[in-house]
C-alpha positions in Angstrom: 0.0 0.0 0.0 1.1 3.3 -1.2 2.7 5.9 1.6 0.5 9.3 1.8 2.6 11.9 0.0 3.4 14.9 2.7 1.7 18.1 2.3 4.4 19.8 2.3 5.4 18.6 -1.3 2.3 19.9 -2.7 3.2 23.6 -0.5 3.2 26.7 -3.3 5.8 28.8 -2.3 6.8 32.7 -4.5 10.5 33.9 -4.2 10.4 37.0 -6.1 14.2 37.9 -7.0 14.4 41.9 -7.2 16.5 43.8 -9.1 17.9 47.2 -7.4 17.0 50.7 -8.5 19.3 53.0 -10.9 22.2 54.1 -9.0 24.0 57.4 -8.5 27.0 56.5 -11.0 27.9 60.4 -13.1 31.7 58.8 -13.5 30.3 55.7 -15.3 32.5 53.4 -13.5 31.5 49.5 -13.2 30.7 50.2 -9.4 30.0 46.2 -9.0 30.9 45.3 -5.6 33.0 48.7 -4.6 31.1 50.7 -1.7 28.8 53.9 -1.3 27.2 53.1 -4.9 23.5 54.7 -3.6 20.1 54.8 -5.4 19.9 58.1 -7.3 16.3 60.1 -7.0 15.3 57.9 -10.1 16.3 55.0 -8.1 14.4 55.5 -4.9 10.8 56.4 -7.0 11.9 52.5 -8.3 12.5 51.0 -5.2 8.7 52.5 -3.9 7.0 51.1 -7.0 8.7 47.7 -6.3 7.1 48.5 -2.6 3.6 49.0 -4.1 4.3 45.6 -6.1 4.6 44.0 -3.1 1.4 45.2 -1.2 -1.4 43.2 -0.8 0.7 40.1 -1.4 1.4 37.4 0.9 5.0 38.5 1.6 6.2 37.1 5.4 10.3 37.0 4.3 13.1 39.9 3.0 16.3 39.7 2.2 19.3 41.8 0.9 22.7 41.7 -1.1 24.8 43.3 1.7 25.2 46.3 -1.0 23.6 50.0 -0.2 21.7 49.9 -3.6 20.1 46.8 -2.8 19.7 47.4 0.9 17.9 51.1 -0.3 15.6 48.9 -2.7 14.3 46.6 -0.1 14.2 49.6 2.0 10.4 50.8 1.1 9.2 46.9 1.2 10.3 46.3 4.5 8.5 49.9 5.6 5.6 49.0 3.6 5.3 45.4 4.5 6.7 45.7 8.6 9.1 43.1 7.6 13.4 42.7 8.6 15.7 43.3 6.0 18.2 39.8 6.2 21.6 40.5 4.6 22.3 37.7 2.6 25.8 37.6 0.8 25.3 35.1 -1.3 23.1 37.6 -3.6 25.7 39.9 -3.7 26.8 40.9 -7.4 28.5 38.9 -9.5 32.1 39.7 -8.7 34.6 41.4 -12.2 37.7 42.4 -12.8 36.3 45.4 -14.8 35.6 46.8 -11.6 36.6 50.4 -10.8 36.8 51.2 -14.6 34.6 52.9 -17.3 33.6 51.7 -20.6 33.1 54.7 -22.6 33.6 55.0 -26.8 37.2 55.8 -27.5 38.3 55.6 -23.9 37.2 53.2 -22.1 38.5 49.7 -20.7 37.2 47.6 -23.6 39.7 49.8 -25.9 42.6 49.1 -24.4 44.8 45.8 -25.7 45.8 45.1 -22.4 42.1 44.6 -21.1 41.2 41.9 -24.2 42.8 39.2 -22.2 40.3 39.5 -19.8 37.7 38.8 -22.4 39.4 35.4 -24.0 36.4 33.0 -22.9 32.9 34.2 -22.8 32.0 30.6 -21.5 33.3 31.0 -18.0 33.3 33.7 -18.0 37.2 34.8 -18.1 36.7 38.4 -16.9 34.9 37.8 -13.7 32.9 34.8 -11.4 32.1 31.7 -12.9 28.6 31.7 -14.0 27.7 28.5 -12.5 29.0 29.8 -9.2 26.8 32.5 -9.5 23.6 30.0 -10.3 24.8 28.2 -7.2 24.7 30.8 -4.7 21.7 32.1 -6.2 19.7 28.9 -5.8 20.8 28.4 -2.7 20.0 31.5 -1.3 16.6 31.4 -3.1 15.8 27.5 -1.5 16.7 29.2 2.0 14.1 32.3 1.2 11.6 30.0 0.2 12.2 27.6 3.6 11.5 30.6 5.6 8.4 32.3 3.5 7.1 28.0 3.1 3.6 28.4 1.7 3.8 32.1 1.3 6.3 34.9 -0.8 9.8 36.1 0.3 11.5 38.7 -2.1 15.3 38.7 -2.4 16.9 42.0 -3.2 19.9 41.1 -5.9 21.4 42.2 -9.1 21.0 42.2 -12.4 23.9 39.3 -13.0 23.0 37.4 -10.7 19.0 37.4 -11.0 19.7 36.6 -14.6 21.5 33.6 -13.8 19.5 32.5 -11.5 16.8 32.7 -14.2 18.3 30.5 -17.0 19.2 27.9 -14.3 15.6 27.7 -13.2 14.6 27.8 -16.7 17.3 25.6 -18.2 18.8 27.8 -20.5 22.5 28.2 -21.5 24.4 30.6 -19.2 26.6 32.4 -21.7 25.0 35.0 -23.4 24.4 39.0 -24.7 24.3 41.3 -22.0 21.9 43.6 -23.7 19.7 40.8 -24.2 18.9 40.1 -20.5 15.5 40.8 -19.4 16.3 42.2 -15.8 15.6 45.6 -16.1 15.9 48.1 -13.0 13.9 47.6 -10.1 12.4 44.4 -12.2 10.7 41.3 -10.2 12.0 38.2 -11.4 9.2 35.6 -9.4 10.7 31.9 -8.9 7.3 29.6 -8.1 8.6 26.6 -6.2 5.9 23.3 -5.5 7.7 21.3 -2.7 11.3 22.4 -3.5 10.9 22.4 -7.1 10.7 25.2 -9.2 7.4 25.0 -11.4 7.6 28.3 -13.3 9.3 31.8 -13.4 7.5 34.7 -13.9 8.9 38.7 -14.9 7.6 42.1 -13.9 8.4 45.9 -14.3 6.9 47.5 -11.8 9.0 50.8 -12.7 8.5 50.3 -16.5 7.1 54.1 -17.3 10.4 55.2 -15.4 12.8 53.6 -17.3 14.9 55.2 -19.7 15.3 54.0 -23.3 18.8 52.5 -22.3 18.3 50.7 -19.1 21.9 50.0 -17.9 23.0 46.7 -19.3 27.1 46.4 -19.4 28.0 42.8 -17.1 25.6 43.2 -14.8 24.9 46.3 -12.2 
C-alpha cells in the first residue's frame, strides 16, 4: 500500500528575486561590488514602485545583497510590509575584474589591448565569477528564502547578474549570453514559483517600466 505523499510537497511557495533601482554613478565606473554606490532620485521612485508591487501580497520573508543599492531597494518593502531586512551575501553581485573602470567609446576599458585578455572565454566567464558559481549561490539563497516564507512569498533584493543567472538555471537555459539581451531591467521582479522544492515556473515584472529610460543600464551586470 502506497505511503500518503506529505503536504508539504504539494506547499506553493513565491520567491520574487528583485533587481535594485538606478544608481547614482555620473563617473560611469562599473561600481560592481565597490562601496557607497546609492540609489539616485530615479532610483528610490523605483524601489517604492517595487514596494507597491509587493502590497497586498502574501509576503512574510526579505532579504538583501549586503550592498547599499540593494539594501535602499528593499528599503520601502520592509516599511511597507513591517518586515526585517536579512543580509544575505550570497546575492551579492557577480564579482569582475572590470571593476573600478569605465567603458566609454574611445576611452574606455574595452579599448585598451591590455584589457582583451580578460575577455578570451565568454564561457566561463574569463573576466569575472564563474557563471555557475553564481547560479549556485543564487539557488541556494533562493531555497533558504523559500524555507522561511514555506507556503507564502519572500522577495530577495539582488542584481542584475546574478537574478539573470538565477533565471536561466531555473529555466534551463545556457548561461553564456548577450548582455543587452537580459530581461532584468531596474527595479524588475523576477518571481521563482517553487511546488515542494521544485521550481514549477518563473515569472517577470516591471513594476517601474514608465520610469525607465530608453537604455536601461546593461554592461556585465549592475
Amino acid at each position: 500500500m502506497s505511503q500518503p505523499v506529505p503536504p508539504e510537497t504539494h506547499t506553493r511557495t513565491v520567491v520574487h528575486l528583485l533587481r535594485h533601482g538606478e544608481v547614482y554613478n555620473p563617473s560611469g565606473v562599473l561600481y560592481g561590488r565597490l562601496p557607497d554606490f546609492h540609489l539616485s532620485e530615479l532610483g528610490v521612485k523605483m524601489a517604492e514602485r517595487a514596494a507597491g508591487f509587493f502590497t497586498g501580497r502574501d509576503v512574510t520573508h526579505l532579504v538583501s545583497s549586503p550592498l547599499e543599492r540593494a539594501q535602499e531597494t528593499a528599503a520601502p518593502t520592509a516599511a511597507a510590509l513591517d518586515l526585517d531586512v536579512h543580509i544575505d551575501e550570497r546575492v551579492l553581485e557577480a564579482g569582475n575584474s572590470f571593476q573600478g573602470e569605465t567603458f566609454g567609446v574611445g576611452d574606455g576599458a574595452l579599448w585598451h589591448p591590455g584589457a582583451w585578455w580578460r575577455l578570451r572565454n565568454p564561457f566561463r566567464p574569463s573576466w569575472g565569477e564563474p557563471y555557475v558559481e553564481i547560479a549556485a549561490r543564487m539557488l541556494s539563497a533562493a531555497g533558504d528564502a523559500r524555507d522561511a516564507a514555506r507556503g507564502r512569498e519572500a522577495v530577495v533584493v539582488s542584481h542584475q547578474l546574478p537574478v539573470w543567472i538565477a533565471r536561466c538555471a531555473a529555466e534551463g537555459r545556457r548561461y553564456v549570453h548577450d548582455p543587452r539581451q537580459r530581461q532584468c531591467a531596474l527595479a524588475s521582479v523576477t518571481s521563482l514559483t517553487y511546488v515542494g522544492d521544485t521550481i514549477q515556473s518563473v515569472a517577470y515584472n516591471e513594476p517601474a517600466a514608465d520610469l525607465l529610460g530608453p537604455a536601461d543600464d546593461q554592461q556585465f551586470g549592475a
